[in-house]
C-alpha positions in Angstrom: -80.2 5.0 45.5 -77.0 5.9 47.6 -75.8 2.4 46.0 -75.7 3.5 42.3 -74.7 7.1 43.0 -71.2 6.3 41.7 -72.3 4.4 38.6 -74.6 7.7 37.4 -72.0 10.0 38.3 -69.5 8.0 36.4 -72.5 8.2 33.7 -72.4 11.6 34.1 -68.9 12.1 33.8 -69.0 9.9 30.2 -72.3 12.1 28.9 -70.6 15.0 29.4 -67.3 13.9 28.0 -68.8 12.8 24.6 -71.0 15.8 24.2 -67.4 18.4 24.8 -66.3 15.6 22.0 -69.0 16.5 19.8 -68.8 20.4 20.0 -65.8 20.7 20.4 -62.2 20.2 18.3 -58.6 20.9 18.8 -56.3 22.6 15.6 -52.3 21.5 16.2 -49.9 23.2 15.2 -48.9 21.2 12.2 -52.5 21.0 10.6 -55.1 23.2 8.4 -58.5 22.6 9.8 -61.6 23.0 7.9 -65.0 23.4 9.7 -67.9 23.0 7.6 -71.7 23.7 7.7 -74.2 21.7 6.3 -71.4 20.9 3.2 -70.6 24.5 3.4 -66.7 25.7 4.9 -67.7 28.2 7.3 -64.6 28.8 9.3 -60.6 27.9 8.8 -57.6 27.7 11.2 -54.3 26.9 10.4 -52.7 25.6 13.5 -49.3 28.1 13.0 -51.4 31.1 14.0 -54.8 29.7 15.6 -54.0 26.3 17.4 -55.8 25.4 20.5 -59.3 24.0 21.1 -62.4 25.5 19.3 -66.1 24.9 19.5 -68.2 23.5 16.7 -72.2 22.3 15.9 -72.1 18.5 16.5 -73.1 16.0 13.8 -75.0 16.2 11.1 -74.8 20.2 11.6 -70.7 20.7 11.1 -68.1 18.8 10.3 -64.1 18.8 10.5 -61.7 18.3 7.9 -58.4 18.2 8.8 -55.0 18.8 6.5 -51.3 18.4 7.3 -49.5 21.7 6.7 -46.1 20.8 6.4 -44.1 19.9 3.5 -44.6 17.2 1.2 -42.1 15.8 -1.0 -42.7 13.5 -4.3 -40.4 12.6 -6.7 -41.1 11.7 -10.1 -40.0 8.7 -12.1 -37.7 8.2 -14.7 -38.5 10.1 -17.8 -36.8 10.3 -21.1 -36.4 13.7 -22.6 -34.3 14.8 -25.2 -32.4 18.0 -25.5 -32.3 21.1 -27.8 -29.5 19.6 -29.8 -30.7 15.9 -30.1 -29.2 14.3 -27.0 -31.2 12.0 -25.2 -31.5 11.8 -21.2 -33.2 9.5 -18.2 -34.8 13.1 -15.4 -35.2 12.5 -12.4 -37.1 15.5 -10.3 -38.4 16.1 -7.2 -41.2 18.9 -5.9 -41.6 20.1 -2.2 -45.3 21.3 -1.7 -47.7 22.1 0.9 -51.6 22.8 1.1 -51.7 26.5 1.5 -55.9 26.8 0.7 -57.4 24.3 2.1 -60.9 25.3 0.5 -59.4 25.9 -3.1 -57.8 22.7 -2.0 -60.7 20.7 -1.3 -62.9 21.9 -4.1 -60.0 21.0 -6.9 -60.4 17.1 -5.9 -63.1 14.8 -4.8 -63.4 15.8 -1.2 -59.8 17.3 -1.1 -57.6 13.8 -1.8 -54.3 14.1 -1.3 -53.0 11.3 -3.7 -55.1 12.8 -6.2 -54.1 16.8 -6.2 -50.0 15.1 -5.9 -50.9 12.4 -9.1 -52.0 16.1 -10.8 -48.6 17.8 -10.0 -46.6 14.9 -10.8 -48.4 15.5 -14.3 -47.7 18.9 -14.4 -43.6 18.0 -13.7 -43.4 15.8 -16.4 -44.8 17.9 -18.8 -43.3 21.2 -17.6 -39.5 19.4 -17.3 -40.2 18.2 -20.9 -41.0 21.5 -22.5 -38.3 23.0 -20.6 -35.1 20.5 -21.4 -36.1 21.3 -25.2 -35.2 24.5 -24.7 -31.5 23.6 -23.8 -28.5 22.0 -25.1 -26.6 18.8 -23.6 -23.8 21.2 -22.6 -25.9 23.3 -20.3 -26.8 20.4 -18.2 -23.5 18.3 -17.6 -20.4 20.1 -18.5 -16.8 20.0 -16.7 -16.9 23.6 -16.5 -19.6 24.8 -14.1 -19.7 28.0 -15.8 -21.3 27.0 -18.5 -24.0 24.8 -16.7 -27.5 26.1 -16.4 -29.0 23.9 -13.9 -30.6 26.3 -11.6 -31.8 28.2 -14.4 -33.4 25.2 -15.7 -34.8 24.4 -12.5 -36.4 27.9 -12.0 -37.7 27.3 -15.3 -39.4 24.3 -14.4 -40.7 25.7 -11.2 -42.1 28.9 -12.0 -45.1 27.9 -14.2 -46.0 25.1 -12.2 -46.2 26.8 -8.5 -48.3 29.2 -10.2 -50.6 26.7 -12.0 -50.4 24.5 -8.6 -51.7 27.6 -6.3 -54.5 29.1 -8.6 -56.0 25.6 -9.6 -55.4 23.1 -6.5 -54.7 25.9 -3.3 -51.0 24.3 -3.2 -47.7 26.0 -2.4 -44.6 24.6 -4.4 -42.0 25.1 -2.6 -39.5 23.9 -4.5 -38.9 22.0 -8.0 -35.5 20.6 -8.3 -33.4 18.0 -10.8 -32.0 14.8 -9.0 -30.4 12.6 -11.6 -29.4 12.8 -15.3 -28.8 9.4 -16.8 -28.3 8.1 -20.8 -30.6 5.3 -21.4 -29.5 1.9 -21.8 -29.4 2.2 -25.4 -27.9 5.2 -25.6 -25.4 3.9 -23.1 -24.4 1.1 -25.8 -24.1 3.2 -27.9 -21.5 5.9 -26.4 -19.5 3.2 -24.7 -18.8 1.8 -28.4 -18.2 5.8 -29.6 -15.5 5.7 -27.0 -13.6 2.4 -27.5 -13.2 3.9 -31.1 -12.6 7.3 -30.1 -10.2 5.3 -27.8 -8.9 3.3 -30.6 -8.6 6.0 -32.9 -6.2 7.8 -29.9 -4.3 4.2 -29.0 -3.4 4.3 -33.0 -2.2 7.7 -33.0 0.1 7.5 -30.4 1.4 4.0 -31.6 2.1 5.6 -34.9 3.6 8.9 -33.2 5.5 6.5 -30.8 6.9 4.5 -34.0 7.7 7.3 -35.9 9.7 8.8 -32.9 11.4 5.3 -32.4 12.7 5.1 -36.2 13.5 9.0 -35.9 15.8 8.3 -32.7 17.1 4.8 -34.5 18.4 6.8 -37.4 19.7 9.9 -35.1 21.2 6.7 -33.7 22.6 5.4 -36.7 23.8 8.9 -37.9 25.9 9.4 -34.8 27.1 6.1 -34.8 28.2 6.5 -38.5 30.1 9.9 -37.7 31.4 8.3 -34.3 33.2 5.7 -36.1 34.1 7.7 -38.6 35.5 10.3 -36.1 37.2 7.3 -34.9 38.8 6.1 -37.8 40.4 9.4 -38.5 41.9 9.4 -34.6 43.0 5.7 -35.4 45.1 6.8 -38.2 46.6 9.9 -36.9 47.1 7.6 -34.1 48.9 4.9 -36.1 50.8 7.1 -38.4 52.3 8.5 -35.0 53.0 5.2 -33.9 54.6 4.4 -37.3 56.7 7.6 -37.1 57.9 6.6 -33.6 58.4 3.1 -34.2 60.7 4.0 -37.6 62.9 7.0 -35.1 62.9 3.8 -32.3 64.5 1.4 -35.2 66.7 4.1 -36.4 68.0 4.9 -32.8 68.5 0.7 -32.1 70.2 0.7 -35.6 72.7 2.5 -34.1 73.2 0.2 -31.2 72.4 -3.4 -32.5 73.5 -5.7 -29.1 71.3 -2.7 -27.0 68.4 -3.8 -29.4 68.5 -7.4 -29.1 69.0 -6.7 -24.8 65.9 -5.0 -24.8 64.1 -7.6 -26.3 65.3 -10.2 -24.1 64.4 -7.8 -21.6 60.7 -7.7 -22.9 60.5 -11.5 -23.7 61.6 -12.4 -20.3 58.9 -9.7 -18.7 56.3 -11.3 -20.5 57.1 -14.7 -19.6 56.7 -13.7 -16.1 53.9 -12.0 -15.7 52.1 -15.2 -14.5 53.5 -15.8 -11.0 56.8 -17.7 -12.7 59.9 -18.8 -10.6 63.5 -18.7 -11.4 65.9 -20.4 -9.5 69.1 -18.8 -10.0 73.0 -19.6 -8.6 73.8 -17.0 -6.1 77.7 -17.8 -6.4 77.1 -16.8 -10.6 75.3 -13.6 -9.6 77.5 -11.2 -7.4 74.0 -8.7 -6.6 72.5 -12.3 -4.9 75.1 -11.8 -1.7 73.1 -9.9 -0.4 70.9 -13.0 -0.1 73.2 -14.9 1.8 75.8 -13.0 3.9 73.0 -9.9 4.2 73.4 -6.9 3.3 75.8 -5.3 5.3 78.5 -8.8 5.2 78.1 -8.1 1.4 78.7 -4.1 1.4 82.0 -4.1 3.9 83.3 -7.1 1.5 82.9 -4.7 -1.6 84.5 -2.1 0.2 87.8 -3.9 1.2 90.0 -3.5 -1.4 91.5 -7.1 -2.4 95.5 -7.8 -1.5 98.1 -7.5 -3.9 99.4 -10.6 -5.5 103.3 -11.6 -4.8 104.5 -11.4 -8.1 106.3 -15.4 -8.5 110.1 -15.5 -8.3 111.9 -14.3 -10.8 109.5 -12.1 -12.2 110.7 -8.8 -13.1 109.3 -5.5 -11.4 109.0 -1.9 -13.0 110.8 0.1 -11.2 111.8 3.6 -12.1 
């Protein structure tokens, strides 16, 4: 007997374990726990306020049912709506919710399903979200000025009727209902991209023929200046000219006067033009009295000027003023 104690208190131990098991449950704090009584709910706990271990009626008398409390989140597919003024758009939304009844909860399904009571508010989205984007123009969803977009009013919209359809008919909070894309449909796509290469177009055309305009407007401005610069020009070239004319005819007059200075100065001018290219001119210093300077230097040459030359004997025989 002493031989098996161990194996029947370890028996023991196990008996006892499963039977705490079988009255006996636990309620965390993220979970909803139902206890019912023959198919009855008897007793609730939600695990915020009443976690801890309970006691319960083992099989076939109670059962648990357990739900998870905190937030859920679904979003719903792609739907095509169209707005107030005829524009068509791809919605994307999305719905926070959370069993807050879990008996309302569990009587709205077949045995409380999860999938199914979501499935039901994704219905209840779509429809709502439909109804609701008819009410509105394009403008009051996308805009550039945020003053005249009306999302959250839209999405309060939206919300409203559904959290209060969700709470009295499946036991669920919504806690929020909110819009996460806008998109045009392919087709409609096509079809504004083309709008704007013509709207484009249109523009490019515009500006070309405000550009040409401008350049022919300038060209003649152009011209017109040109035309008065020239003229401008012409008068100055006369004036100019008859000056010259006048000048040239005093200029003959004064060399008239003086016909050998007149043909001097135009050697003078001849010979300055011939030189202007780097000439050379060999010239006799013993002709040219200014080129001593060259070959005595110039102080030999300037005490040689100063010396007065000798007087000349006068040859026999020649006579001599006197008086």
């Amino acid at each position: 007997m002493r031989k098996h104690m161990g194996m029947i208190v370890l028996a023991g131990i196990v008996v006892v374990l499963l039977l705490v098991v079988m009255v006996s449950f636990t309620t965390a704090t993220e979970e909803m726990v139902m206890v019912q009584t023959l198919g009855r709910t008897t007793r609730t706990f939600e695990g915020e306020t009443k976690a801890g271990l309970r006691m319960k009626w083992p099989l076939p008398f109670e059962r648990i049912v357990r739900y998870d409390a905190r937030l859920r989140v679904f979003e719903s597919t792609h739907q095509e709506l169209q707005t107030k003024d005829g524009h068509n758009f791809l919605v994307t939304t999305f719905c926070t919710w959370r069993i807050k009844d879990p008996q309302q909860f569990y009587r709205a399904t077949e045995q409380g399903r999860v999938e199914t009571v979501e499935q039901r508010l994704r219905d209840l989205l779509r429809k709502r979200q439909q109804d609701v984007i008819a009410q509105h123009n394009m403008d009051e969803l996308v805009n550039t000025d945020p003053e005249r977009m009306h999302l959250e009013q839209i999405e309060q919209e939206i919300y409203g009727p559904i959290a209060e359809q969700a709470m009295r008919d499946y036991g669920v909070d919504v806690a929020m209902v909110g819009i996460k894309s806008l998109a045009l449909p392919e087709r409609v796509s096509t079809t504004v991209i083309d709008s704007m290469k013509e709207e484009r177009s249109r523009v490019i055309k515009e500006y070309r023929a405000a550009g040409a305009a401008e350049a022919e407007a300038i060209r003649q401005r152009a011209r017109q200046a040109a035309q008065q610069i020239t003229a401008f020009a012409k008068r100055k070239a006369e004036t100019i000219r008859a000056e010259g004319d006048r000048k040239r005819s005093e200029f003959f007059e004064a060399l008239e006067t003086n016909r050998e200075l007149a043909i001097f100065l135009r050697r003078l001018e001849v010979l300055q033009a011939g030189l202007k290219d780097n000439a050379v001119i060999v010239f006799d210093g013993s002709m040219l009295k200014q080129f001593e300077w060259f070959r005595k230097g110039p102080g030999q040459a300037l005490m040689e000027e100063q010396t007065p030359a000798p007087a000349e004997e006068a040859p026999a025989g020649t006579p001599t003023d006197e008086r």
